[in-house]
N, C-alpha and C positions, 0 to 999 in steps of 0.2 A: 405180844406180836401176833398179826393174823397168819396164819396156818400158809405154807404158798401155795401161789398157783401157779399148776404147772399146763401149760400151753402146746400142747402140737402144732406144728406151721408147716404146710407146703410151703418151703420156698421156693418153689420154681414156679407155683401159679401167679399168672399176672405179664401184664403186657411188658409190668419195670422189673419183674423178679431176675436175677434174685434182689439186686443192689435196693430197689423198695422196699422188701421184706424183712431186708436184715436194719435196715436203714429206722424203718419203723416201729422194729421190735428196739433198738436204743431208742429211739423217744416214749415209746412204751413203758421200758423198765425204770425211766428218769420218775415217771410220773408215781409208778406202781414198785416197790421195791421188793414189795416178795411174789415176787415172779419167778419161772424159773423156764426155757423154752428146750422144745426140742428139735431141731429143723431137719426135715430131710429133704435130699437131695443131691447134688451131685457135689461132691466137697472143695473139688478141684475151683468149683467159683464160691462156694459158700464161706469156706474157712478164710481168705485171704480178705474178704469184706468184716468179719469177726475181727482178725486183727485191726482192723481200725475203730476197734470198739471196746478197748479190755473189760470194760465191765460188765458189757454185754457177755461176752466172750465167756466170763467168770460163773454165768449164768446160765447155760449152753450146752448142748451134747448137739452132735452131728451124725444122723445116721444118714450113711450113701444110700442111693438109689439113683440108677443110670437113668431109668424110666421118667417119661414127660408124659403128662396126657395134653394135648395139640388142642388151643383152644376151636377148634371147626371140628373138634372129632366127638361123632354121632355117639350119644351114651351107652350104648349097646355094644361097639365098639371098643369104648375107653375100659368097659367093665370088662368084658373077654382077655383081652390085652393087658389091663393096668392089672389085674387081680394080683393083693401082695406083693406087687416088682414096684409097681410107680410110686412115685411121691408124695401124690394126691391120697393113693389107699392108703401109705405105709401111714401117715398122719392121721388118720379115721382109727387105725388098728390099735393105735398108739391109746387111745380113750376107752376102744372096747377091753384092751387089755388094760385097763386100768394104768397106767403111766404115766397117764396126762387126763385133765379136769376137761378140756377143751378141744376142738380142734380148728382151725383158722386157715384157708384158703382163697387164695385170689383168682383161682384156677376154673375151666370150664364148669357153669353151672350146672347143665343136665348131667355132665359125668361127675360133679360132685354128688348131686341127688342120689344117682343111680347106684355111687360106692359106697354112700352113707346110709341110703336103707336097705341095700346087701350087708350091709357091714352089722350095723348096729341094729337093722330090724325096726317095724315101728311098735312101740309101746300098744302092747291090750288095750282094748277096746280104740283105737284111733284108726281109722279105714285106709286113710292118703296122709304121708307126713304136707305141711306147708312152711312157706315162708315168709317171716314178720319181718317185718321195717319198722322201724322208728322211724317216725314222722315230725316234724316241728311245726307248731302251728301258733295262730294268733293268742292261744291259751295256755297251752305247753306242750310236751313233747305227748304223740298217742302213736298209738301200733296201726300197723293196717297189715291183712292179710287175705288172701296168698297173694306171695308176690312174683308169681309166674312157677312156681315146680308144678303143677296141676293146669295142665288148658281143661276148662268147665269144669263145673260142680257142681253134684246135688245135693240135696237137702241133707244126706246125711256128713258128707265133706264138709258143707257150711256149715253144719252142728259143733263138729271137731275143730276148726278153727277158731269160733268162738269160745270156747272150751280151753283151747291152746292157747288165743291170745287173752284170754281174762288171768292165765296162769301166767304169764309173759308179765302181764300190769300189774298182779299183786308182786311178784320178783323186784322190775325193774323202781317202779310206783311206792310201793310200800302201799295198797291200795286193798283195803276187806273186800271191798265189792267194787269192783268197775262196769263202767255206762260198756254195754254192745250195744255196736248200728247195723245192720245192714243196709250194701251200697246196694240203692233201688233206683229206679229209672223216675222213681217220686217217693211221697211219704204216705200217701194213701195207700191202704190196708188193697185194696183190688189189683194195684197195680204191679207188673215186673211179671217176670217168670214164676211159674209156677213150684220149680224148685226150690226159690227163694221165698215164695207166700211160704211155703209148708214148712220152712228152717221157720221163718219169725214163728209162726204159733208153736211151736217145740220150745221155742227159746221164752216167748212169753208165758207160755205153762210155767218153764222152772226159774222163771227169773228170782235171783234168791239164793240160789246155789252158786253161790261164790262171783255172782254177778251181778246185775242190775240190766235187764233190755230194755234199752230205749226205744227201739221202732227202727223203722226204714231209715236211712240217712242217703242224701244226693250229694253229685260230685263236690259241690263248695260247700259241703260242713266237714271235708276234709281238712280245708286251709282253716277253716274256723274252730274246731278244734268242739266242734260237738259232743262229741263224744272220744271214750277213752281208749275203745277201740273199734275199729273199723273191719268190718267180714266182705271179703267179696273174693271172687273165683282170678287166678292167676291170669287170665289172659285180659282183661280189667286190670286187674293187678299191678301187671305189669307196665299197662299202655299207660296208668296214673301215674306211677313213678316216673317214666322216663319222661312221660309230659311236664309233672313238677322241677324236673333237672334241669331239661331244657328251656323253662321258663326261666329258671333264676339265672340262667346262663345270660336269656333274654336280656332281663329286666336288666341285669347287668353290666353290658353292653349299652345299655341306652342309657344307664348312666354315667358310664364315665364317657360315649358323646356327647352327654349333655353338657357336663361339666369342666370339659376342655373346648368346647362352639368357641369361647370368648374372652378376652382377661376379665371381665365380670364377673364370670361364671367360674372362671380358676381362681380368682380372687373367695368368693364364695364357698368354694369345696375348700381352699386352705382354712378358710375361719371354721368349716362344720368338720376339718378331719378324725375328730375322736367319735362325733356321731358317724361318718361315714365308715371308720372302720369297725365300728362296732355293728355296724348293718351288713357290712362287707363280709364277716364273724357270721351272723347270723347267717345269711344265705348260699355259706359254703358247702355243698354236698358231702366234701370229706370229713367236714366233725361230725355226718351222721353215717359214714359209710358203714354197713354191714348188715347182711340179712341174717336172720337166726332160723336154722334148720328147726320146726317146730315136729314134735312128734314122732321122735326117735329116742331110743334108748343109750341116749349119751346126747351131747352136746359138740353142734356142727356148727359153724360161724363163717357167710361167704362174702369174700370183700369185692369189693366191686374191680374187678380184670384192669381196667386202665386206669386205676387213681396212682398217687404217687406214696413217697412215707408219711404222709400227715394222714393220706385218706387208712393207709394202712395201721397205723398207730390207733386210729380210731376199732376198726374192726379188731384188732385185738385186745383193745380196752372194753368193747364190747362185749367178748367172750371172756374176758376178766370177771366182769360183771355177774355175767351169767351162772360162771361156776362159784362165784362166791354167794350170789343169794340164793344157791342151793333147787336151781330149776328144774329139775327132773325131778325132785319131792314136791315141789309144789303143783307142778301136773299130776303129777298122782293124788295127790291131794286134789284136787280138783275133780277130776274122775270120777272118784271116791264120793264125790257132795252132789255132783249131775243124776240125777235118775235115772236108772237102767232103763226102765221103760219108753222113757223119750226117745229110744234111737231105735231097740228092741225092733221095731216091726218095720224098721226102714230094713230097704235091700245093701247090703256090702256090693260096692263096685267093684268091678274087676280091676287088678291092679294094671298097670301102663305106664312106659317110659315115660319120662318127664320130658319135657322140652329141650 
């Protein structure tokens, strides 16, 4: 029997918390059995959602915490205020003190960032922690990074996320060396920012150490699955992800107009429904919901604020994941294979609120 995992959860972060969290974590533990969670938050609505779950329940400790950090409230803010009282810390604290493998939030971003690397500090030698995505694409699933904790990044931030997410794809992947792209405005060597030329030759010197670089990558070898992961600065980042959402939101939408215009057309969606919901399956943003806090000294997991218990179930299968292929040794391991000297005479940026 594999060893458990045990999960820290905000339940109060998220637009549906708690009733998605707790709701989530039962489709969670169906899947996953040695699980074990620990939820804080205010018990008065947490415990009475438990009992409609005994098994969950059987599975479960509840620590109180009155405190909410307010998804509009400025990180700087939520850290003054939340330190050690909120829900959001008490579950970060829960992994540094070793209690839990994980931690899993649906709660404000920037205040997640900002108590996660107070909390947990980021790993030697990594300047700015970041944030991975899992990505699905025409090839299979690839990482992209940052995904909005960091607005801009230089050469030595893009160093470290490739770094992070090459350790992210041997984890998730089972993968010796993974393809890195950088996202470039082309794939000629002259073009882009100059912070980004100066990460590729760092990255192509050491290609080797625990990776493989492939070169520049543009926005559509994201959908195609070029490579296995994907570098680019959070405020990019960011703006791809929600593009990708609201595209399949799109695409979505013009299907099922399409397919109800006419009894022809509903005729034709009745005969194709096992390919339709298996596409419908594919393009759903909640079987890939959850960012992974990269480059901290523990293990952060943020779920997307408005999903429901499916998107939620996912982010904490996610952080399942994570603490069982052992990711915090394979970053170090990684580190460990990079040469010191590639980064060495880059300048450390000064650290800065997340967004």
């Amino acid at each position: 029997m594999t060893d458990t995992i045990r999960i820290s959860v905000d339940a109060m972060g998220g637009d549906n918390a708690p009733r998605a969290v707790i709701h989530g974590a039962h489709l969670a533990l169906k899947e996953r059995k040695n699980t074990s969670f620990i939820f804080h938050g205010r018990q008065e609505l947490i415990n009475p959602l438990l009992d409609e779950f005994p098994a969950l329940k059987a599975h479960s400790i509840v620590r109180h915490c009155e405190m909410v950090i307010a998804s509009d409230e400025k990180p700087s803010q939520a850290l003054r205020k939340g330190k050690n009282v909120s829900s959001m810390w008490q579950s970060i604290q829960a992994v540094k003190d070793g209690e839990a493998d994980v931690a899993v939030s649906g709660g404000n971003t920037g205040a997640l960032m900002a108590m996660s690397t107070f909390c947990l500090r980021p790993m030697k030698g990594i300047s700015r922690p970041g944030i991975a995505a899992i990505w699905p694409t025409l090839r299979s699933d690839i990482i992209v990074l940052d995904m909005g904790a960091t607005i801009g990044a230089d050469a030595r931030q893009l160093v470290d996320y490739a770094i992070l997410g090459s350790a992210l794809a041997r984890a998730l992947f089972d993968q010796d060396s993974p393809t890195i792209g950088l996202l470039n405005v082309g794939t000629e060597e002259v073009k882009g920012l100059e912070s980004i030329k100066e990460a590729g030759r760092i990255l192509a010197a050491a290609s080797g150490a625990g990776f493989t670089y492939h070169g520049f990558v543009e926005g559509d070898d994201i959908g195609k699955g070029t490579v296995d992961v994907i570098v680019t600065e959070g405020f990019v980042g960011n703006i791809a992800l929600k593009t990708a959402e609201g595209t399949a939101r799109q695409v979505a939408s013009y299907l099922r107009s399409a397919l109800s215009a006419n009894w022809m057309s509903k005729l034709g969606a009745l005969l194709a429904t096992s390919a339709l919901n298996a596409l419908r399956r594919k393009m759903d943003p909640r079987t890939v919901n959850g960012g992974v806090f990269m480059g901290l000294n523990g293990i952060v997991i943020k779920s997307h604020g408005g999903t429901d218990e499916v998107g939620f179930k996912s982010a904490l299968g996610l952080g399942y994941e994570m603490a069982r292929s052992h990711l915090i040794d394979k970053i170090t391991e990684g580190m460990q294979r990079f040469p010191v000297s590639a980064v060495t005479d880059l300048p450390t940026p000064e650290p800065e609120a997340s967004a």
